[in-house]
Every structure is written in structure tokens, then in C-alpha cells.
MARFINU-690684 format. One record per atom (N, C-alpha, C): residue number from 1; residue in three letters; atom name; x, y, z. Coordinates in nm, 3 decimals. Layout:
(NUM,Ala,CA,(X,Y,Z))
...
//
This chain:
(1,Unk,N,(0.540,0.590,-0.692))
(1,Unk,CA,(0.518,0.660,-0.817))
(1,Unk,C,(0.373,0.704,-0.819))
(2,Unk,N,(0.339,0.859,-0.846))
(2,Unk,CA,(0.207,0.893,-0.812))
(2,Unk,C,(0.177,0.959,-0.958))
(3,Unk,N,(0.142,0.905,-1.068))
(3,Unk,CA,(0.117,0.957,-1.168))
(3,Unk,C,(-0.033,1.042,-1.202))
(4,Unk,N,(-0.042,1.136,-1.259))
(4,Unk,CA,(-0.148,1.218,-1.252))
(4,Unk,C,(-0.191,1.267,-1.408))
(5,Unk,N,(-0.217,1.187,-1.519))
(5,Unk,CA,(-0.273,1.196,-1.643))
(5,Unk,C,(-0.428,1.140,-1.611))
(6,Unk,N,(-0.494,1.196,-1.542))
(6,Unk,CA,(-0.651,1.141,-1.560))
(6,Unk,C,(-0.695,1.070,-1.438))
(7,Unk,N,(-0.635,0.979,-1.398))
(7,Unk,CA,(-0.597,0.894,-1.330))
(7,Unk,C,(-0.510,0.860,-1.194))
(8,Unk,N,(-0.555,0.886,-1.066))
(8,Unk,CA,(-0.413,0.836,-0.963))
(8,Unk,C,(-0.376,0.702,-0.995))
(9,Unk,N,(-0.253,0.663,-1.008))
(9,Unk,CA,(-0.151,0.523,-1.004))
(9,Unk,C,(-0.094,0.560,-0.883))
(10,Unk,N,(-0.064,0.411,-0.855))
(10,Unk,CA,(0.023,0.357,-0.734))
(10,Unk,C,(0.070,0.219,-0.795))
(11,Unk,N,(0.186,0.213,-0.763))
(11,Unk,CA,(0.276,0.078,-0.848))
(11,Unk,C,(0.177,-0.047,-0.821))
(12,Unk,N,(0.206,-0.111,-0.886))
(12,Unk,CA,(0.175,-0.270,-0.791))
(12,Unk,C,(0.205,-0.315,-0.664))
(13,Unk,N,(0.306,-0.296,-0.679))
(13,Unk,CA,(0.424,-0.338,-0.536))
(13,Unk,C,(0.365,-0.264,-0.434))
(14,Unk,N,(0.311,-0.129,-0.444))
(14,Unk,CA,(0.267,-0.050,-0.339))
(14,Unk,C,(0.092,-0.084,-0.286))
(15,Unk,N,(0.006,-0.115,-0.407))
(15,Unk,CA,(-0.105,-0.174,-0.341))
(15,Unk,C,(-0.151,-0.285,-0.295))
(16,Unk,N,(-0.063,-0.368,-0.306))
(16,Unk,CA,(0.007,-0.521,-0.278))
(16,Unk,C,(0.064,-0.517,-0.164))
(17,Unk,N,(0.160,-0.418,-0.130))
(17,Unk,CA,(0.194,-0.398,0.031))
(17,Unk,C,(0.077,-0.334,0.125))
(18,Unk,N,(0.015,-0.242,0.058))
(18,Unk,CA,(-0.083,-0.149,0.170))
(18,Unk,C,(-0.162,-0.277,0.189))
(19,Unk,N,(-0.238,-0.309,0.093))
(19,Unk,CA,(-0.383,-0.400,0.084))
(19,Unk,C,(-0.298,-0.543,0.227))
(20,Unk,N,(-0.198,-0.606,0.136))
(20,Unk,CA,(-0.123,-0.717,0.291))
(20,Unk,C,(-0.144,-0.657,0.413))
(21,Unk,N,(-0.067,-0.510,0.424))
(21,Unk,CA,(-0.033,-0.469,0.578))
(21,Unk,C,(-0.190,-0.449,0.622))
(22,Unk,N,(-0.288,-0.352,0.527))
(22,Unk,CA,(-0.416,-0.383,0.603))
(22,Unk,C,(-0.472,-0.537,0.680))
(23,Unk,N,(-0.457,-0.593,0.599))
(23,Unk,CA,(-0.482,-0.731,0.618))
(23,Unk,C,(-0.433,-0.776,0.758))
(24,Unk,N,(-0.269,-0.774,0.757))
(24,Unk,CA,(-0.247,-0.816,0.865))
(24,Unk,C,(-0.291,-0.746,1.002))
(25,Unk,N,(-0.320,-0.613,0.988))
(25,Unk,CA,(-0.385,-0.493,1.100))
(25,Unk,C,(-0.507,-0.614,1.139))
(26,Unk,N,(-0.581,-0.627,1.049))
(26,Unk,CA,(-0.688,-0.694,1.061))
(26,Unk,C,(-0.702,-0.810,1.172))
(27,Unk,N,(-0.592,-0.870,1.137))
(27,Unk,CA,(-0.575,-1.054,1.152))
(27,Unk,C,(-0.524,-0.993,1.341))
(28,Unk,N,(-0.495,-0.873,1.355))
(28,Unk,CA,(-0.495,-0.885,1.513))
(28,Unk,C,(-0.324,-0.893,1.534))
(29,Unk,N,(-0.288,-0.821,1.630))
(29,Unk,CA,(-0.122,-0.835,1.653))
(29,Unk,C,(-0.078,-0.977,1.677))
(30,Unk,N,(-0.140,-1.033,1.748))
(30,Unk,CA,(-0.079,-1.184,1.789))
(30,Unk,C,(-0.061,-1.315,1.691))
(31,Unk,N,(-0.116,-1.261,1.597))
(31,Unk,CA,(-0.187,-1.340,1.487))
(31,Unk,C,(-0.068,-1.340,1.342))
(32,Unk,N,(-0.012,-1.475,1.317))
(32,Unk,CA,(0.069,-1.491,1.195))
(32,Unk,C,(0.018,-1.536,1.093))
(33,Unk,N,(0.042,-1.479,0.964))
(33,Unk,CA,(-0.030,-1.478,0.885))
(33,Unk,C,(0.071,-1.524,0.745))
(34,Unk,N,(0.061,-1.669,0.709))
(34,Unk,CA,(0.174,-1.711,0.575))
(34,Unk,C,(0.137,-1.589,0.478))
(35,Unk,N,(0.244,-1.593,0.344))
(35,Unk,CA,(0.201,-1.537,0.285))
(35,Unk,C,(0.150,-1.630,0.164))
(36,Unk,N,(0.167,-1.753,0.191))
(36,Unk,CA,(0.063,-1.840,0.120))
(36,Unk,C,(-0.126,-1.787,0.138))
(37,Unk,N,(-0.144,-1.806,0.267))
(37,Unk,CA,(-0.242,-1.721,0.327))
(37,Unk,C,(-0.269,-1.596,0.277))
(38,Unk,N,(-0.190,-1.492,0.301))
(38,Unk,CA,(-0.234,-1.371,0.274))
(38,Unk,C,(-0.244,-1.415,0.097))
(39,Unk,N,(-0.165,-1.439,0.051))
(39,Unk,CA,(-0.215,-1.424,-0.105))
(39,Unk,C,(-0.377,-1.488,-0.153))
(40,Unk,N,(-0.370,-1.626,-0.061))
(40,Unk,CA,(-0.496,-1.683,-0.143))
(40,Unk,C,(-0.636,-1.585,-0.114))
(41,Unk,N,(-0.616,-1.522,0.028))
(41,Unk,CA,(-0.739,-1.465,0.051))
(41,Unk,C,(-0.762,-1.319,0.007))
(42,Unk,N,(-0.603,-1.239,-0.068))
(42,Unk,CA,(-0.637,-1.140,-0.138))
(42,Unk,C,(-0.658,-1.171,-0.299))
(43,Unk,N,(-0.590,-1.307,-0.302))
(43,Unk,CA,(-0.632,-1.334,-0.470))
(43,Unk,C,(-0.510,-1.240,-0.535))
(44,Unk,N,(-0.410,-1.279,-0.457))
(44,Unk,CA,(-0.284,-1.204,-0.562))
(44,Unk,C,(-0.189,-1.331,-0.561))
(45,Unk,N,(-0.060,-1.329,-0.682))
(45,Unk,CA,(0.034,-1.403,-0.658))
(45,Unk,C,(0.105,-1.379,-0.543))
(46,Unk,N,(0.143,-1.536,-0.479))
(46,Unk,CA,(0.241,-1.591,-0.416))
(46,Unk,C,(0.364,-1.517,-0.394))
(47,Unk,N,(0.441,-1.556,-0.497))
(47,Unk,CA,(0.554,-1.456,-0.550))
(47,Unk,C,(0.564,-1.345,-0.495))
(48,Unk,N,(0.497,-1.274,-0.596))
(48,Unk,CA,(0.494,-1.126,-0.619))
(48,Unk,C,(0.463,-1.070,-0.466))
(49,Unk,N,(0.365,-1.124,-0.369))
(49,Unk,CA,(0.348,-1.077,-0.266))
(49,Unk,C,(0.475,-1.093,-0.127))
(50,Unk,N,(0.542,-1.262,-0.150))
(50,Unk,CA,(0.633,-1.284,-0.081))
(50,Unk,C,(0.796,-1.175,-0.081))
(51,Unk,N,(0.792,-1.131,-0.261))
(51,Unk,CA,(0.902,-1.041,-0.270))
(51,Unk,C,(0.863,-0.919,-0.189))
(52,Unk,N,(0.708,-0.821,-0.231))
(52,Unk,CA,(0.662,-0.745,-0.114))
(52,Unk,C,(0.691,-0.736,0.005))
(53,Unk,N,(0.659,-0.866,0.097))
(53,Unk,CA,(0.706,-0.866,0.207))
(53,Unk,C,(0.810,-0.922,0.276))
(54,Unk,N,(0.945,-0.930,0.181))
(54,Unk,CA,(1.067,-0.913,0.208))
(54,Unk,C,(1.093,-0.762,0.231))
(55,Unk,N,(1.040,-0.677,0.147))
(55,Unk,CA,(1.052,-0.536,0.121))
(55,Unk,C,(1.048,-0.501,0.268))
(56,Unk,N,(0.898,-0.533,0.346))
(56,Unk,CA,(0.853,-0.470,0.428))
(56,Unk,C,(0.901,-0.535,0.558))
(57,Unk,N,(0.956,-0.631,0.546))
(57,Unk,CA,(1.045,-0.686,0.663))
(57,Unk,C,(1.190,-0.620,0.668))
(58,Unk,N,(1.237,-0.569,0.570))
(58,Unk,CA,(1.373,-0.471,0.590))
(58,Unk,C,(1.372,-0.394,0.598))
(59,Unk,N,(1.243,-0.304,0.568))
(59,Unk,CA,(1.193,-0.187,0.612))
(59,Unk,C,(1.140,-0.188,0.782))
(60,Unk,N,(1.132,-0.279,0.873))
(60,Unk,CA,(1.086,-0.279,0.967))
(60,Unk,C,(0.957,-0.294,1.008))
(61,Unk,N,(0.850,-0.318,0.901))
(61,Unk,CA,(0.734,-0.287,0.911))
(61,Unk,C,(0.644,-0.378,0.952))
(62,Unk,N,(0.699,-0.514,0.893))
(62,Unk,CA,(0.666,-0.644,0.949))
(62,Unk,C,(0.750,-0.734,0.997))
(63,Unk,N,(0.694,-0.832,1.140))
(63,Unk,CA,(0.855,-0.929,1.159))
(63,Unk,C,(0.791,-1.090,1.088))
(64,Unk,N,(0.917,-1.140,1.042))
(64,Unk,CA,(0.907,-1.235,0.975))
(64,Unk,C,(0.928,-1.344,1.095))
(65,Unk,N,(0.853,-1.466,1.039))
(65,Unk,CA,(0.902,-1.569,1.150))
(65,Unk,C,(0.869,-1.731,1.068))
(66,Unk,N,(0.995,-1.801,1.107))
(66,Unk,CA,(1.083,-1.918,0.974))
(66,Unk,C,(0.941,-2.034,1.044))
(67,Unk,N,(0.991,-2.127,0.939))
(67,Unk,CA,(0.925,-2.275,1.042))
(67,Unk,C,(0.788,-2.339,1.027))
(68,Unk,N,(0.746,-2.424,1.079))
(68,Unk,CA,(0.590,-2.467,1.039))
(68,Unk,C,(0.488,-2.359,1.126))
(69,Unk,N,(0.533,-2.284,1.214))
(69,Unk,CA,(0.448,-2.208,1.249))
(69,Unk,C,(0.460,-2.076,1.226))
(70,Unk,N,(0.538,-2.028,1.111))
(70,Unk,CA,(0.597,-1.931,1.082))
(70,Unk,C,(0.490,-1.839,1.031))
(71,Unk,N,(0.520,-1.722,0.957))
(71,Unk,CA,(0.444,-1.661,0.858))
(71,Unk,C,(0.509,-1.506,0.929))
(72,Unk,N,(0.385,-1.370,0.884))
(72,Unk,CA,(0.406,-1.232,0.904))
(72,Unk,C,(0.329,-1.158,0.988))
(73,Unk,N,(0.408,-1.089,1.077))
(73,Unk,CA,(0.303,-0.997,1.182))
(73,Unk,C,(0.363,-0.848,1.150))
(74,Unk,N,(0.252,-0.755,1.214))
(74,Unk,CA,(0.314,-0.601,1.191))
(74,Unk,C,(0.378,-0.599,1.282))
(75,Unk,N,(0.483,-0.524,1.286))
(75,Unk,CA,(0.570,-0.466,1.355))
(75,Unk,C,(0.565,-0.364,1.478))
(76,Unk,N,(0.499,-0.292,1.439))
(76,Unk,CA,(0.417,-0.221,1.539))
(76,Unk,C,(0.284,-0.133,1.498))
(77,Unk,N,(0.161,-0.107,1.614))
(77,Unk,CA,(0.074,-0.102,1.570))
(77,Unk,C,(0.049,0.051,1.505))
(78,Unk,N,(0.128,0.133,1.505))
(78,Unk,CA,(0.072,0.266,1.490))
(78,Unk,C,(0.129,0.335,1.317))
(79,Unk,N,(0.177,0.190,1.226))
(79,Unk,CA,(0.175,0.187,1.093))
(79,Unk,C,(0.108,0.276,1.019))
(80,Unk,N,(0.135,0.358,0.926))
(80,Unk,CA,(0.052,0.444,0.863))
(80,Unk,C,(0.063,0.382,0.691))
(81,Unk,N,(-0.019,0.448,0.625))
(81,Unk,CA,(-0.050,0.395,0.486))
(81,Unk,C,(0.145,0.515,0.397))
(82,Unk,N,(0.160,0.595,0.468))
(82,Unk,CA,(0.272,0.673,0.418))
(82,Unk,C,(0.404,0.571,0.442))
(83,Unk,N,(0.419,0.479,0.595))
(83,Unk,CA,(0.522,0.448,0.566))
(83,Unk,C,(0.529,0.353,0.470))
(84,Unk,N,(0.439,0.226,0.452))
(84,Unk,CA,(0.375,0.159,0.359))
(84,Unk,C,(0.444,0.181,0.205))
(85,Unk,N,(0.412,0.359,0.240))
(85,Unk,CA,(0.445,0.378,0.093))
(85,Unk,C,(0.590,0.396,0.084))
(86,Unk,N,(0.647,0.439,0.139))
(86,Unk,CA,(0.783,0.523,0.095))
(86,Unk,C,(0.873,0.343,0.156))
(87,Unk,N,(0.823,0.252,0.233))
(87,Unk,CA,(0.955,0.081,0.258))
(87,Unk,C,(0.925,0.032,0.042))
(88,Unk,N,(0.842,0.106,0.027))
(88,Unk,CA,(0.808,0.038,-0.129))
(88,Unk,C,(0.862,0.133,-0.222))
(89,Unk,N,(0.851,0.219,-0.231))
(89,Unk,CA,(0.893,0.375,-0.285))
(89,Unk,C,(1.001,0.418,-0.294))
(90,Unk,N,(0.995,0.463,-0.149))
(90,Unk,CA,(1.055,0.542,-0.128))
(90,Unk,C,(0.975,0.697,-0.105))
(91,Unk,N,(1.064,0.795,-0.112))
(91,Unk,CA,(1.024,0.932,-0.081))
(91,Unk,C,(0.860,0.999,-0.176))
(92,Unk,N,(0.763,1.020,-0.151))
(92,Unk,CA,(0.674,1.042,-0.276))
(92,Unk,C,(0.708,1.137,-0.365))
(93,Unk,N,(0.690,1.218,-0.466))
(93,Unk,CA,(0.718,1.276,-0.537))
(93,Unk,C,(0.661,1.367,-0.548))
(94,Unk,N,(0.818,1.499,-0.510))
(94,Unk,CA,(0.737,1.630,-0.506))
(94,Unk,C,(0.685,1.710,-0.625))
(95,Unk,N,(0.720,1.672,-0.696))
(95,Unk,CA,(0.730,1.757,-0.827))
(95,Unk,C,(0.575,1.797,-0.879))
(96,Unk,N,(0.572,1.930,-0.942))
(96,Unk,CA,(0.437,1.948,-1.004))
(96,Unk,C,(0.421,1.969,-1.138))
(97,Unk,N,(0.499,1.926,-1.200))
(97,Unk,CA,(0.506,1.831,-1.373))
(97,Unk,C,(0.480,1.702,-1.409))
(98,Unk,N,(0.483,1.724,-1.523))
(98,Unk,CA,(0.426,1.563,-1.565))
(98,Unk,C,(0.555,1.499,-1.594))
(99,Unk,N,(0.648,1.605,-1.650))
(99,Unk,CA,(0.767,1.560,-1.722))
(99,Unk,C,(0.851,1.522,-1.575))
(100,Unk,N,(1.013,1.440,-1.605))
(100,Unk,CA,(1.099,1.411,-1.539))
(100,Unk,C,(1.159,1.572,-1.557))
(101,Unk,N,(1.161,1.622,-1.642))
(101,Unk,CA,(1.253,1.748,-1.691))
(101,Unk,C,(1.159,1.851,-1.765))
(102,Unk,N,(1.143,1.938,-1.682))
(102,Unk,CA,(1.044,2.034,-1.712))
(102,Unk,C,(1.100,2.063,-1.895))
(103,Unk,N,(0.948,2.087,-1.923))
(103,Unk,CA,(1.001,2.165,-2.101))
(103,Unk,C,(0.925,2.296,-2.163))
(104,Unk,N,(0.799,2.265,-2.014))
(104,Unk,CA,(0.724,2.436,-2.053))
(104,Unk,C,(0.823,2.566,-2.022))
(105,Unk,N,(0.806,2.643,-2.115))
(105,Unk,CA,(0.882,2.752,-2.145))
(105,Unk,C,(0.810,2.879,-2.029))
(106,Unk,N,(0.652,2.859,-2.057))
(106,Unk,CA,(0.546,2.975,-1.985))
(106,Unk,C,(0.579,2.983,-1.818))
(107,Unk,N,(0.523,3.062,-1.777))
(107,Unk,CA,(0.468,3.100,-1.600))
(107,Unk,C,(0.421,2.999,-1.535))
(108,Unk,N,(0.333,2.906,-1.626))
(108,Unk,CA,(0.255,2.850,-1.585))
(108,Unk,C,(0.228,2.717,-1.631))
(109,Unk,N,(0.199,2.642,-1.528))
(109,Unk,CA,(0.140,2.481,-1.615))
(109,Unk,C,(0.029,2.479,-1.732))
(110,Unk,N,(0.030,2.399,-1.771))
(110,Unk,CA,(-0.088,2.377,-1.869))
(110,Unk,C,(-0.215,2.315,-1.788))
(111,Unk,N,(-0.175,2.231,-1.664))
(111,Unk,CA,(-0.291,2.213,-1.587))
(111,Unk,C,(-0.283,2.266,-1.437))
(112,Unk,N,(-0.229,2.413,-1.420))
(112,Unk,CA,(-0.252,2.452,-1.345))
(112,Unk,C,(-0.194,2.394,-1.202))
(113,Unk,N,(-0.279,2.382,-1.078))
(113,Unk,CA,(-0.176,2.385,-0.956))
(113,Unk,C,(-0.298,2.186,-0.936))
(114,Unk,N,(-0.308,2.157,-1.054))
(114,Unk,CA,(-0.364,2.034,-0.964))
(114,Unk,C,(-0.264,1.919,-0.963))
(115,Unk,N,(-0.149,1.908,-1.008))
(115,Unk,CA,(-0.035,1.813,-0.959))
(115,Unk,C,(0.004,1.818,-0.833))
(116,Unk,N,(0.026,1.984,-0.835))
(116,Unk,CA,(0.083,2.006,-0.686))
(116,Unk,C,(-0.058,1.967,-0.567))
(117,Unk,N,(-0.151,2.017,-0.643))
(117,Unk,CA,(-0.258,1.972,-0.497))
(117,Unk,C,(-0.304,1.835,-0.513))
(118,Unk,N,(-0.298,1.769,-0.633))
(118,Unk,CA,(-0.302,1.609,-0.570))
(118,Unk,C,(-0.198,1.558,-0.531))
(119,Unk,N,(-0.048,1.618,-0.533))
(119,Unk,CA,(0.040,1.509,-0.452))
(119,Unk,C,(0.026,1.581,-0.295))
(120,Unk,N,(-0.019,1.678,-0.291))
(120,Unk,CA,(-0.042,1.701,-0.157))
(120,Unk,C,(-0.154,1.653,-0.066))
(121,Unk,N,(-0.259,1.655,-0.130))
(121,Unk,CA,(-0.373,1.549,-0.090))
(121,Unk,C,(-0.308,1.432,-0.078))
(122,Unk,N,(-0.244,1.351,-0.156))
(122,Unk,CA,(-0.241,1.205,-0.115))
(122,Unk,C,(-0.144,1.225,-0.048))
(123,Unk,N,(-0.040,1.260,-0.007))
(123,Unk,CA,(0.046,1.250,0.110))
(123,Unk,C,(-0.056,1.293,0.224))
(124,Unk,N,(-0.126,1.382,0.274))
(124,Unk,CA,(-0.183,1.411,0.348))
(124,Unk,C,(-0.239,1.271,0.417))
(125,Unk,N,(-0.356,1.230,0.289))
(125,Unk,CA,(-0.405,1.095,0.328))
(125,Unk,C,(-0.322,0.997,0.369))
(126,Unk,N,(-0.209,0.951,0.288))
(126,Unk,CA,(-0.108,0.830,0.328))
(126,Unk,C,(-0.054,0.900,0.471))
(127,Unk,N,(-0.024,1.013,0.512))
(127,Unk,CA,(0.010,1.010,0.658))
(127,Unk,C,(-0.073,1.037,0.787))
(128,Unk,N,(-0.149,1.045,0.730))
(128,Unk,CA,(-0.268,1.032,0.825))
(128,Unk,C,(-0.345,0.950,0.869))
(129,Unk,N,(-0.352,0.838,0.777))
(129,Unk,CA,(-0.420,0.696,0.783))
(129,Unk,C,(-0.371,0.607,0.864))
(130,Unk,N,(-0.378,0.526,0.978))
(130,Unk,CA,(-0.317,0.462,1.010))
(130,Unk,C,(-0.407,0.318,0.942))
(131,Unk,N,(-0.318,0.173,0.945))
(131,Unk,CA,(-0.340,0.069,0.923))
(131,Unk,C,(-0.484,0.017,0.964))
(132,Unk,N,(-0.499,0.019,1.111))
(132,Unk,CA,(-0.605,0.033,1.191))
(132,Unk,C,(-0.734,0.101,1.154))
(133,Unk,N,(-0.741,0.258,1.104))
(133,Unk,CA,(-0.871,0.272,1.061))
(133,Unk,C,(-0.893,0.199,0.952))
(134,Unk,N,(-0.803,0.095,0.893))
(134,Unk,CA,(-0.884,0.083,0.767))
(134,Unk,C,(-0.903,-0.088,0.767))
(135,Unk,N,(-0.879,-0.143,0.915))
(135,Unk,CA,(-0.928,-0.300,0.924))
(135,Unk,C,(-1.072,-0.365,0.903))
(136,Unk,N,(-1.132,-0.263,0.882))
(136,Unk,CA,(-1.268,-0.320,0.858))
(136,Unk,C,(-1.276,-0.356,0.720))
(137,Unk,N,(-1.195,-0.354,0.619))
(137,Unk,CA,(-1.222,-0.338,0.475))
(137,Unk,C,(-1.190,-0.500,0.480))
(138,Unk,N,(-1.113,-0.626,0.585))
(138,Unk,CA,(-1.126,-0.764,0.545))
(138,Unk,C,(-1.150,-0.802,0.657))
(139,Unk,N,(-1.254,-0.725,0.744))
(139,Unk,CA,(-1.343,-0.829,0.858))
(139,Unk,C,(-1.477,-0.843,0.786))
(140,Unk,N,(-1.475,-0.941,0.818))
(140,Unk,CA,(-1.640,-0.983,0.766))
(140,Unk,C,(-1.705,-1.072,0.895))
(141,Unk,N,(-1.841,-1.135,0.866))
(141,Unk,CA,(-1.851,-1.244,0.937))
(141,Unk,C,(-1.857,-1.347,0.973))
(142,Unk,N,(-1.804,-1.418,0.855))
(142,Unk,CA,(-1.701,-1.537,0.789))
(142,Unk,C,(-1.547,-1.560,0.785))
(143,Unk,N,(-1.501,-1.410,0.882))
(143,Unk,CA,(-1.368,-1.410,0.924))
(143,Unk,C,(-1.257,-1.358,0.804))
(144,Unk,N,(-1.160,-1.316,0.787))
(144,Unk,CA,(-1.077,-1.195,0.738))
(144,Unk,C,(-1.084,-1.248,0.587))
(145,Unk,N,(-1.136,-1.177,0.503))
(145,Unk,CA,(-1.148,-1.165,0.351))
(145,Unk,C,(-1.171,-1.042,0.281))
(146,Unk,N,(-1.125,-0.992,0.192))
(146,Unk,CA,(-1.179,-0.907,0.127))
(146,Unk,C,(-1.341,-0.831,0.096))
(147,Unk,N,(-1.369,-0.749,0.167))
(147,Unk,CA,(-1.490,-0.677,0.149))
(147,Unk,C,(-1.470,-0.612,0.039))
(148,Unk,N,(-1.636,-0.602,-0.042))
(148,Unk,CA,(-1.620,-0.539,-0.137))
(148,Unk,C,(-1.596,-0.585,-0.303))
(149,Unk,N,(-1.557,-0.511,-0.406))
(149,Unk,CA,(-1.515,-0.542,-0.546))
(149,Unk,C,(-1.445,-0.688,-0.537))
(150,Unk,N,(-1.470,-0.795,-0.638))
(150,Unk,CA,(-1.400,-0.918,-0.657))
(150,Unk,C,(-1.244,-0.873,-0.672))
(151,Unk,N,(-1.151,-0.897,-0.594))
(151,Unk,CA,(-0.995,-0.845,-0.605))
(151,Unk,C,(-0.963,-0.913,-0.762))
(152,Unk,N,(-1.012,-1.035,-0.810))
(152,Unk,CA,(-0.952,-1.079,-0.948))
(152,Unk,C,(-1.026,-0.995,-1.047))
(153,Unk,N,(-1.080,-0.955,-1.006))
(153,Unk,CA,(-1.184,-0.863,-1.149))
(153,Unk,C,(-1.060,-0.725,-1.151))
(154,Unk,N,(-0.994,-0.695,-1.096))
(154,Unk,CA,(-0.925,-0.610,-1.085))
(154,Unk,C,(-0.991,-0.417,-1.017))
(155,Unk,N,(-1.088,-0.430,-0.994))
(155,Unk,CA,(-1.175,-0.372,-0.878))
(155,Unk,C,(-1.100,-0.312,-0.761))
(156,Unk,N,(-1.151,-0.218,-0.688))
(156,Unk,CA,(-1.092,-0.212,-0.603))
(156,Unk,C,(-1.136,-0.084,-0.513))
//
């Protein structure tokens, strides 16, 4: 869901999956990662992140693995921030209204062609990005954490 009143939105569910899958890019292919783990060190719920990455394990994106040595790896390395979006999504949204059901009568929008050119910008970006350029955002030199804004301050 890419809403455009002022503001870009992206669901929860969707920056909760990107921000994990970065993470796990991070943590290195060989490397399993609970999602006890991934939550405490992004500072999100448990829960909410484990339902996430059910999402992204039936989507293919990550393989799951049971057991005391269990936890989540990516799937393969050449992940982009688009598929990310659409195992959570789905398809992005083409539309260049605000409404579900258009109701302007005129030629023309009231804000012009910038719906259409920000959902085209951010698809651009989400398919172009792979996972990988963006592992530096939880290497540090104290080992994989969040760089940057406090994640509980809601920052980002």
C-alpha cells in the first residue's frame, strides 16, 4: 500500500519485512538468524515479526530451519527491496488517484501527475535495490545492529 497525502506509507508488515531481510543480507548467507534475535536487535515485536516471516518463507524469500539450531536465512542472494514488497503486498499500485474509485469529473487531477510519478519512482527504487547494497545500514563495529535513528523512537 503506497499512500501519497503528504507523506509516503508502507504498511507495517512491509517495513518489518524489508528492515528483517536487510538484516539477514547483513548477518552473511551462512548465518541463521532466530527471529527472537532478529526482533530484539531491531526492537520490534516477536510476533508481529515471526508472522512476517512466515509470509516470506512462502513467498520463497527466506528458508526456515526447525530445532535448537534453527532460525532464518535468505533464500537467495540477488533479493531486491520490490520482491520484499509485493511476498507482503502483493502487486504495487498502479493507480494515479487518491480515491479507490475515481470521482473527479475534470481532464485533470487536482495534484497533477505526482501520484503517477511517485509510484513510479518508488517502484523504480524497490526494483533496483538489491538487499546487499543496503547491508551496511546494521554493520557496525560491535557487530549487526541497527545504524542510525533509535528504531523504538519510531525514527527511521
Amino acid at each position: 500500500m503506497v499512500l501519497v497525502p503528504g507523506i509516503l506509507r508502507l504498511s507495517e508488515a512491509v517495513s518489518l519485512a524489508m528492515h528483517a531481510m536487510v538484516y539477514l543480507a547483513a548477518s552473511g548467507t551462512a548465518t541463521r538468524r532466530s527471529a527472537k534475535e532478529i526482533a530484539r536487535d531491531l526492537r520490534v515485536s516477536e510476533h508481529h515479526l515471526s508472522k512476517v516471516l512466515q509470509r516470506l518463507s512462502r513467498a520463497g524469500l527466506v528458508v526456515s530451519y526447525r530445532g535448537p539450531r534453527g532460525g532464518f536465512t535468505l533464500a537467495r542472494p540477488d533479493i531486491t527491496l520490490f520482491d520484499v514488497y509485493r511476498a507482503i503486498e502483493g502487486d504495487l499500485p498502479s493507480d494515479d488517484c487518491l480515491f479507490a474509485k475515481r470521482v473527479c469529473r475534470g481532464a485533470r487531477c487536482i495534484l497533477g501527475s505526482v501520484i503517477k510519478d511517485v509510484n513510479r519512482d518508488v517502484t523504480a527504487h524497490l526494483r533496483n535495490t538489491k538487499l546487499s547494497d543496503l547491508c551496511d545500514v546494521y554493520q557496525s563495529s560491535s557487530g549487526l545492529e541497527p545504524r542510525g535513528p533509535d528504531r523504538r523512537s519510531g525514527g527511521d
